[in-house]
C-alpha positions as CSV (number, residue, x, y, z in Angstrom):
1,X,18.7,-3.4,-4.4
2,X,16.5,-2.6,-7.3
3,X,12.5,-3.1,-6.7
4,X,11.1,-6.2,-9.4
5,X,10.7,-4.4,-12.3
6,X,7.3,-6.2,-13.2
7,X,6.1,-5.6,-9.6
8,X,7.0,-2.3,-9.4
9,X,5.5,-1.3,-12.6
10,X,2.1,-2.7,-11.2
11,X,2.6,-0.6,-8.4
12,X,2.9,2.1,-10.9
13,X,-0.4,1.2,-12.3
14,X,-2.2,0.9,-9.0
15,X,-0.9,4.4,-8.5
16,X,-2.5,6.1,-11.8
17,X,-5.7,4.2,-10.6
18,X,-5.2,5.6,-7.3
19,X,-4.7,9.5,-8.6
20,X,-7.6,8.4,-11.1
21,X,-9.8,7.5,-8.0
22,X,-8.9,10.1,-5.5
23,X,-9.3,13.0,-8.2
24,X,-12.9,12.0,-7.5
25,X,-13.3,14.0,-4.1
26,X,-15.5,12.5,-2.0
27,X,-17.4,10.6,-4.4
28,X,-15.3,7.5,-4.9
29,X,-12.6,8.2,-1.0
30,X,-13.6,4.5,-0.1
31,X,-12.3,3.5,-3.2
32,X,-9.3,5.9,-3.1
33,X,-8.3,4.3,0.1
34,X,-9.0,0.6,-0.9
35,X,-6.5,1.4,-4.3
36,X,-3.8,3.5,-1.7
37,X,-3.4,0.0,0.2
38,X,-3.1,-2.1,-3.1
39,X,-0.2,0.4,-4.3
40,X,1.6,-0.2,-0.9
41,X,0.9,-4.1,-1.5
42,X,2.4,-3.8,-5.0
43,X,5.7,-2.2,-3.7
44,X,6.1,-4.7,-0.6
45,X,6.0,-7.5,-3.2
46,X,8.3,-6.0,-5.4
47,X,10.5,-5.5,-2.2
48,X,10.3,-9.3,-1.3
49,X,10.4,-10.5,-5.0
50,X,14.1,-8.3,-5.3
51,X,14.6,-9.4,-1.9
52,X,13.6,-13.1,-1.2
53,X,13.3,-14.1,-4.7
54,X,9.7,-14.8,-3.3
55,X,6.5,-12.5,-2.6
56,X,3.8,-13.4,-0.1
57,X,0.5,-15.2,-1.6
58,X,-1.5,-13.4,0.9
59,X,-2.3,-10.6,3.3
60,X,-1.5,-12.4,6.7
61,X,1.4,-14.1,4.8
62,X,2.6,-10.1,3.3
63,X,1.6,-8.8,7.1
64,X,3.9,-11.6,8.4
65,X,6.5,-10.9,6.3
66,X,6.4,-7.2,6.9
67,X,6.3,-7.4,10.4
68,X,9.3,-9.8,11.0
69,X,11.7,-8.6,7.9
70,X,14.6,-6.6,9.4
71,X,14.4,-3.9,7.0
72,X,10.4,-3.5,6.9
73,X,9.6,-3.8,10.2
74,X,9.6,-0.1,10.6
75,X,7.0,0.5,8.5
76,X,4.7,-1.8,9.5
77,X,3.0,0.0,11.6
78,X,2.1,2.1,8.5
79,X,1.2,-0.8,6.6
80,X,-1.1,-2.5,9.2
81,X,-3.3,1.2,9.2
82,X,-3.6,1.3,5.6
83,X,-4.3,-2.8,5.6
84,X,-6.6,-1.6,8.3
85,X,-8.1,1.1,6.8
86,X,-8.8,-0.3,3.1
87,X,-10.7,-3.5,5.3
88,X,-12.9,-0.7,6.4
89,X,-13.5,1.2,3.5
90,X,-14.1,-2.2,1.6
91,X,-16.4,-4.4,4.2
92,X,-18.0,-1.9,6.8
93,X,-18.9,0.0,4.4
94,X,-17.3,3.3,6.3
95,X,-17.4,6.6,4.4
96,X,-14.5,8.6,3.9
97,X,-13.5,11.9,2.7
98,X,-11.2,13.6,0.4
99,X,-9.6,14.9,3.7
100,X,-9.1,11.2,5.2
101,X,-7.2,9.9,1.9
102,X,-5.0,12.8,2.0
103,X,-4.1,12.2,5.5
104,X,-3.6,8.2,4.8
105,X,-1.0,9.3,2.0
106,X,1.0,11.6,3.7
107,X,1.4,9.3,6.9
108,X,1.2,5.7,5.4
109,X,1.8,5.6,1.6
110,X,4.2,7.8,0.8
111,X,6.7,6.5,3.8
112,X,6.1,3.1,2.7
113,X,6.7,3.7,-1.1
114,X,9.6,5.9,-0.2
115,X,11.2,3.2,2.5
116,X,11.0,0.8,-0.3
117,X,12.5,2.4,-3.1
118,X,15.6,3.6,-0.9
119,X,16.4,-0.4,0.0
């Protein structure tokens, strides 16, 4: 089934912010990993919206839903570190490098993003 086409355009749009961001280096790697998570949010809702008919209204609600879904409960393990990770960058104030983002990408974005798009 086809992701929500309004949704998955936001993801989209997360995603240039995201290159925008990362393109940065080091300078702005908190903020690359804060925008990383909200692209993977943006695709999970526009999985449930094509899905459910519904998206979740928040995190522990989208982590819920993530979690116990039959076909996203493999990823959430990927999901959860990036949820994890974007907490971090965003309220302990942790630094992170350009090195660190890459990383997040390769194991958590892009398996997510491509796991949705191939349901």
């Amino acid at each position: 089934m086809p992701l929500d086409p309004s949704l998955k355009a936001r993801a989209e749009h997360n995603e240039r912010f995201f290159k925008y961001v990362s393109a940065k280096h080091d300078e702005f790697a908190d903020w690359a990993v804060v925008a990383a998570f909200y692209v993977a949010v943006r695709y999970v809702d526009a999985y449930f919206q094509s899905e459910r008919g519904d998206r979740p209204v928040d995190h522990i609600e989208r982590n819920r839903w993530v979690a116990t879904s039959p076909k996203t409960a493999m990823i959430f393990r990927k999901y959860r570190e990036l949820y994890q990770q974007a907490r971090t960058a965003r309220y302990e104030l942790s630094t992170f490098s350009e090195r660190d983002v890459q990383r997040l990408v390769s194991n958590q974005l892009i398996p997510i993003k491509t796991h949705l798009l191939r349901q």
